[in-house]
C-alpha positions as CSV (number, residue, x, y, z in Angstrom):
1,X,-25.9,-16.5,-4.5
2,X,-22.9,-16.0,-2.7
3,X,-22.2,-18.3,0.1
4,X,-20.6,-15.1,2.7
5,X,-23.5,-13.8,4.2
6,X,-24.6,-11.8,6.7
7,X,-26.6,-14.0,8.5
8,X,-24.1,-17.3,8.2
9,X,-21.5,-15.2,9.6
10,X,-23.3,-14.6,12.3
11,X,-24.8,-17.6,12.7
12,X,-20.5,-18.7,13.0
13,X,-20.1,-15.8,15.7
14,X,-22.3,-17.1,17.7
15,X,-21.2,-20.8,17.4
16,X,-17.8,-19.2,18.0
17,X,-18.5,-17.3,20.8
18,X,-20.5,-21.1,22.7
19,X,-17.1,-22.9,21.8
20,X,-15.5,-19.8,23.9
21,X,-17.9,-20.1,26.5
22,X,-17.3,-24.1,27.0
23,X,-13.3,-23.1,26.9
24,X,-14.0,-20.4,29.6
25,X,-15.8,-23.3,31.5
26,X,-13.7,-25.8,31.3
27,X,-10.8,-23.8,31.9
28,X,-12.5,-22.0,35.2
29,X,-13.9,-25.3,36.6
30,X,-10.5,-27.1,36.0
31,X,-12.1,-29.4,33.3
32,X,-9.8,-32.5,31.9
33,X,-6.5,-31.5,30.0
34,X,-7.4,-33.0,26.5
35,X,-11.2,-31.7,26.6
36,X,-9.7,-28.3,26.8
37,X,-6.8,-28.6,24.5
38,X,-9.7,-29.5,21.7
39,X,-11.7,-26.3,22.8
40,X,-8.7,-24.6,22.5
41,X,-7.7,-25.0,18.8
42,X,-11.6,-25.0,17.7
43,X,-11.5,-21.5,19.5
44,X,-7.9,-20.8,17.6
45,X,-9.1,-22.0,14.2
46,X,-12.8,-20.9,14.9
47,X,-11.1,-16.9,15.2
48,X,-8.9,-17.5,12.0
49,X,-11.5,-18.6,9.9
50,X,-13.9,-16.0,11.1
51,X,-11.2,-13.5,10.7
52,X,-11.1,-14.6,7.2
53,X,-14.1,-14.9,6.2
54,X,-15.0,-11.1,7.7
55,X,-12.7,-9.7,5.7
56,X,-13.4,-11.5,2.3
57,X,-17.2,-9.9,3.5
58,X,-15.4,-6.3,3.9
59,X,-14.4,-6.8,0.2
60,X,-17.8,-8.2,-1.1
61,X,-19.7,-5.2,1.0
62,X,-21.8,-7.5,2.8
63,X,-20.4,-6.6,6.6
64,X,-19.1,-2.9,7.4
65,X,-15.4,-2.5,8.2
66,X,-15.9,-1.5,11.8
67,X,-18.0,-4.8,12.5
68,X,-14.9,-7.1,10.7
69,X,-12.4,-5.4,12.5
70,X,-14.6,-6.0,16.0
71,X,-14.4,-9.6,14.8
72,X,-10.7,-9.6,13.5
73,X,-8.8,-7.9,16.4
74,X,-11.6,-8.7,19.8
75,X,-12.6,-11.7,18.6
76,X,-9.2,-13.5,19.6
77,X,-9.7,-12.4,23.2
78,X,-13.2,-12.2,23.2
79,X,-15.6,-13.4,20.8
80,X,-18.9,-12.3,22.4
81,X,-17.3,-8.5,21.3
82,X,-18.0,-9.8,17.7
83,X,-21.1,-11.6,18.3
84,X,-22.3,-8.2,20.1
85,X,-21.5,-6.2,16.8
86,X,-23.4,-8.8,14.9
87,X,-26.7,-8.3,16.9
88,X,-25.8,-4.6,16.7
89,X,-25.4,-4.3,13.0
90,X,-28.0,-6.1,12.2
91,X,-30.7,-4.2,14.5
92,X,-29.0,-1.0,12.6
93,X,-30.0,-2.6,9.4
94,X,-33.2,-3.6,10.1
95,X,-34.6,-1.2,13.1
96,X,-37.9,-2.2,12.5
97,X,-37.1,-5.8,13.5
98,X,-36.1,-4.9,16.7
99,X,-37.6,-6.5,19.1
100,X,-38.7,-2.8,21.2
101,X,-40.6,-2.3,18.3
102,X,-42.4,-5.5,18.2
103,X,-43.0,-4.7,22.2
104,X,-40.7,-8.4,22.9
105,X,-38.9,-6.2,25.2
């Protein structure tokens, strides 16, 4: 079993995306210095690593090249972008699991 997958990636996305989020919050709501510096880099090294790791899962076919990309180039700006493509791949995938067809809507 390989340890890449679909689903830990995005389950990283979306931590990714909440480590964004508290550095948006902090940053918009003048938050201390040093609480934001550490949000910084886990955002920084959060985007590498995901960047990474999406591309090793291009090469092992287990994300589509579109989705890493999303994740690669959006993701250092804007993370939710690649937590988006998550959601949407994977309701493309699996349309059956979608929550409209389950009537969750």
């Amino acid at each position: 079993m390989s340890l890449i997958t679909f689903r830990r990636l995005k389950i990283l996305s979306f931590c990714h995306s909440a480590i964004y989020l508290g550095l948006l919050v902090l940053w918009l709501g003048h938050g201390p210095e040093d609480v934001k510096t550490v949000f910084g880099w886990a955002h920084g090294i959060g985007w590498i690593v995901m960047s990474l790791l999406c591309i090793l899962a291009v090469r092992l076919r287990v994300i589509p090249l579109p989705l890493a990309v999303l994740v690669a180039v959006v993701g250092g700006i804007g993370p939710f972008a690649g937590t988006a493509g998550f959601v949407i791949e994977e309701r493309r995938m699996h349309p059956a699991d979608a929550p409209a067809e389950r009537g969750m809507v």
